[in-house]
C-alpha positions in Angstrom: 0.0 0.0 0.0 1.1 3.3 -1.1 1.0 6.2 1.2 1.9 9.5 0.3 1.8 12.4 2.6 1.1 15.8 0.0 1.7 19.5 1.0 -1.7 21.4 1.2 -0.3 24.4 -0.1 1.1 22.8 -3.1 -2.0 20.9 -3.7 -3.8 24.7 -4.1 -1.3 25.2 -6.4 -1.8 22.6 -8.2 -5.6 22.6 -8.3 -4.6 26.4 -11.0 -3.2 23.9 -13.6 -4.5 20.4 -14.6 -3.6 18.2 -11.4 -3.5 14.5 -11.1 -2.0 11.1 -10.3 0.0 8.9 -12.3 0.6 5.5 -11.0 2.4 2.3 -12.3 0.4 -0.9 -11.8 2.2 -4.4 -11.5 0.8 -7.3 -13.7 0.6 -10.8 -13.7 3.3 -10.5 -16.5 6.3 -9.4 -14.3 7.4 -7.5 -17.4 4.6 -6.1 -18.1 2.6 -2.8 -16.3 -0.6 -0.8 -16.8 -0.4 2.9 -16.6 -2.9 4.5 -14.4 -3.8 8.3 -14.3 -6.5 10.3 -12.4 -7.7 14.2 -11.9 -8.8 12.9 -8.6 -6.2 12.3 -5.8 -7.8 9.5 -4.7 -7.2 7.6 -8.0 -10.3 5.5 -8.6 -9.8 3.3 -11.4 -6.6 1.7 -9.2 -8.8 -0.2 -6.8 -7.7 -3.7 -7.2 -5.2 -3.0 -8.9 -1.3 -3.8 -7.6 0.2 -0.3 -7.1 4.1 -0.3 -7.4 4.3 3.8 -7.6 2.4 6.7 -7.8 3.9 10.4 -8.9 1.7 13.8 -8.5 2.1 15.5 -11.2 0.9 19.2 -12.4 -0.4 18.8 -16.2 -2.1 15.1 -16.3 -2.8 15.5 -19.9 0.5 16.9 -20.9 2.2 13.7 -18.5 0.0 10.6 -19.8 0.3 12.5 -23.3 4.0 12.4 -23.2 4.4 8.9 -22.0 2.1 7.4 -24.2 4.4 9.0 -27.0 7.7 7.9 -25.5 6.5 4.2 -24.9 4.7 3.7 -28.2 7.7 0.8 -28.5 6.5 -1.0 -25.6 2.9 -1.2 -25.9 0.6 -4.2 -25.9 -2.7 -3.7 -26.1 -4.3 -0.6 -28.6 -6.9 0.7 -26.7 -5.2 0.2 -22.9 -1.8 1.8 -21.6 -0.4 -2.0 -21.0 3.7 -1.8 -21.6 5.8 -4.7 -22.3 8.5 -3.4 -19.4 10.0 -3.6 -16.2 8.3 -1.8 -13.3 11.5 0.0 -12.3 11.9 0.7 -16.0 8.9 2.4 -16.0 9.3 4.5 -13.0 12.9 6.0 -14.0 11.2 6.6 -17.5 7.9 8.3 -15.9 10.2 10.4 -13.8 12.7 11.5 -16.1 9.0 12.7 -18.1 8.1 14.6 -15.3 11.3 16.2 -15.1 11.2 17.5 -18.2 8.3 18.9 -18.3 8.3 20.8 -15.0 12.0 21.9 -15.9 12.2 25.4 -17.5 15.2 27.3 -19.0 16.1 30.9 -18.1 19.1 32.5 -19.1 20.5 28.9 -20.6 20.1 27.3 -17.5 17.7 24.3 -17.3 16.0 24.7 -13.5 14.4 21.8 -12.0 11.5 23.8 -12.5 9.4 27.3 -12.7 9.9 28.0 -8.5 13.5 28.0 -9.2 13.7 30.2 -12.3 11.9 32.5 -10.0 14.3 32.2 -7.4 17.0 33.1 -10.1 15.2 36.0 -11.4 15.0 37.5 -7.6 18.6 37.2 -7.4 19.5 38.6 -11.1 17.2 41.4 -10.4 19.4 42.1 -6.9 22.4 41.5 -8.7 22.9 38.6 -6.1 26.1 36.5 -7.6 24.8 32.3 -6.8 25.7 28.9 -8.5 22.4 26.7 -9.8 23.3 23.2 -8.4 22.5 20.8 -11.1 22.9 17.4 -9.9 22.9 16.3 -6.3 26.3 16.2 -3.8 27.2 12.7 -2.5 27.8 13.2 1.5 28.6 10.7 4.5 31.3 8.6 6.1 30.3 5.0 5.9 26.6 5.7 4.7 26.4 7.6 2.1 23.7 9.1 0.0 22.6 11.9 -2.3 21.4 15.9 -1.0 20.1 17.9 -3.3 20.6 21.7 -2.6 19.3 23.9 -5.2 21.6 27.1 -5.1 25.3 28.1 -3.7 25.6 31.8 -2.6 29.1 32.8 -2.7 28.7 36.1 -1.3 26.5 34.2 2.2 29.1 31.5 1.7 25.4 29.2 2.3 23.8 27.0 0.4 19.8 27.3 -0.1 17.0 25.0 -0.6 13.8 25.1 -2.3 11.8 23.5 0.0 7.9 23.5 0.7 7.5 22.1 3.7 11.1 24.2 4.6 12.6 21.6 7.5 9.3 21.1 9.3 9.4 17.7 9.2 11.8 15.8 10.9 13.3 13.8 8.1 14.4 16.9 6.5 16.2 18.5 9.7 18.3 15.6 10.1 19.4 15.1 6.2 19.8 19.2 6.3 22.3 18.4 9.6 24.2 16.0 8.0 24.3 18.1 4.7 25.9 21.0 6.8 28.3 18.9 8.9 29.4 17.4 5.7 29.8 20.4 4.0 30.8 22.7 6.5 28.3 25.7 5.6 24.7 27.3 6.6 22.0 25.9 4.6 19.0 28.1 4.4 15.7 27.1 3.0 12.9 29.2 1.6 9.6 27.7 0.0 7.8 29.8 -1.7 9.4 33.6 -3.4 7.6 36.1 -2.4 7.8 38.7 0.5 7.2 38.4 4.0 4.1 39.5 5.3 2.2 39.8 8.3 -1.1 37.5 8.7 -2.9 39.6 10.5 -5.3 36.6 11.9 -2.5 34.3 13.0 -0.1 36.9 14.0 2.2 35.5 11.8 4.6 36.1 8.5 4.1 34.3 5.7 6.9 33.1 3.4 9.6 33.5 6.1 13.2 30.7 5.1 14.8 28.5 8.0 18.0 27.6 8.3 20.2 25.0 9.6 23.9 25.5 10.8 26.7 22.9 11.8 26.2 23.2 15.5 22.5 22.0 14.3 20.7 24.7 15.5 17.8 25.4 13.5 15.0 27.6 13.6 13.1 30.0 11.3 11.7 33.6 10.5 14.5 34.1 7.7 13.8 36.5 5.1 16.6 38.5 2.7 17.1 42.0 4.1 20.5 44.3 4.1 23.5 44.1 5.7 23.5 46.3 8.9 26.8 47.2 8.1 27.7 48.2 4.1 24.0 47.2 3.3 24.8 44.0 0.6 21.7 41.9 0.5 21.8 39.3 2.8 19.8 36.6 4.6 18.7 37.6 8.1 20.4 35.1 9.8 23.3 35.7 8.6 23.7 39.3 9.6 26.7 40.1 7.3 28.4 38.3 4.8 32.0 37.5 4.5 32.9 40.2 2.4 31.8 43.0 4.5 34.5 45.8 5.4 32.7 48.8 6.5 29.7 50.2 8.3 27.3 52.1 6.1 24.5 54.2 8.2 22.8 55.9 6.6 19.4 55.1 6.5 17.8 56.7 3.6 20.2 53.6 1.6 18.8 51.1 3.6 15.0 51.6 2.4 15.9 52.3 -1.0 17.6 48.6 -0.5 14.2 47.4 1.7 12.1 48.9 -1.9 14.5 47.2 -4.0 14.1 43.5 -2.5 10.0 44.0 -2.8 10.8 45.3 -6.2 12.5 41.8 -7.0 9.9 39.9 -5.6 7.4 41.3 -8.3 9.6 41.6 -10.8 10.7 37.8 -10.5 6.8 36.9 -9.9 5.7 38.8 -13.5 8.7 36.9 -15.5 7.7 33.5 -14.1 3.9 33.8 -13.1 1.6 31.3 -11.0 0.1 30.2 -14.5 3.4 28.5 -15.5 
């Protein structure tokens, strides 16, 4: 039995585009599996049916239209999605698919998808210097296993994570601690990019980062702000960045820098908008 524990937030999200399930279904023919896909999360037509994965994807029509074109070799029946391959065939061919089509290209980088082209844009538009990490960074001693952070920031000397559920949940901290030890540098996570505010009825900000340092403290309320002292943009947390040399007061800079950050926000919201 499958069960898969979904973001609600990104499940809102989803609900703007064409959201669904697309699952793999085992056969009696060990080389042989049905593709299943639903609009409806709760994926009807698969009762009964031997599950062996399920991915949520954001387009089902683009998705099941894409893989019925890419395994046009392997198919069996005419009028069924029955494929004459291995289930873990089918799963590292369905999410490669997936990849694709959520991965977008901005200034001839291919991002993992549209949330981190935004990201990008934010930084461009703040002239903030940071390396796209493209493929994931092998860490441990004598277990080892892939971490995925999405950006370096040379100037923070941090990495950053797109994350939607940040480090709420505990699986999360503890890969982030071991990514940090490993590493030797702050990671900082932010989910969604777009500037703090205040919920009035939960006394609350919204869209605040967390971070995670190699002491393993971790906590949140994170947001990008100026440096205190020469006013570089920065991440809250970390105060001032490695380069700073001098103390800059005056305070009329500071809110055209404050203006600036909002500014990005927007401006990296109307280049890659919700629709995408």
């Amino acid at each position: 039995m499958i069960n898969n524990t979904i973001d609600s937030q990104y499940i809102i999200e989803l609900r703007k585009h064409d959201p669904g399930i697309i699952a793999i279904a085992e056969t009696k023919n060990n080389d042989q599996v049905l593709i299943l896909y639903d609009r409806d999360m709760n994926l009807y037509q698969a009762i009964g049916q031997n599950l062996n994965h399920c991915f949520l994807v954001a387009n089902v029509h683009d998705t099941i239209t894409k893989i019925r074109e890419d395994f046009a070799p392997y198919k069996v029946r005419e009028n069924a999605d029955f494929y004459n391959l291995h289930s873990y065939e089918a799963v590292n061919l369905i999410d490669q698919i997936i990849k694709d089509i959520d991965s977008i290209t901005y200034k001839e980088i291919k991002f993992r998808n549209v949330l981190h082209a935004r990201w990008a844009a934010f930084f461009d538009t703040l002239g903030i210097s940071y390396e796209y990490i493209k493929e994931p960074i092998r860490i441990g001693n004598k277990v080892t296993y892939n971490y995925q952070p999405d950006f370096y920031l040379p100037k923070q000397d941090a990495w950053m994570n797109i994350n939607r559920n940040l480090l709420n949940y505990s699986i999360d901290r503890i890969m982030a601690y071991d990514f940090v030890s490993y590493t030797g540098k702050v990671l900082v996570v932010f989910n969604e990019c777009k500037e703090p505010f205040n919920d009035m009825t939960k006394d609350t900000y919204l869209y605040l980062g967390q971070y995670m340092t190699i002491e393993g403290d971790c906590d949140g309320g994170q947001s990008w702000e100026c440096c205190y002292n020469c006013n570089e943009f920065i991440i809250s947390y970390l105060q001032v960045h490695t380069d700073c040399e001098k103390a800059i007061n005056a305070a009329e800079i500071k809110e055209k820098r404050d203006k600036a950050i909002a500014k990005a926000f927007k401006t990296a919201n109307l280049m890659f908008p919700e629709k995408y």
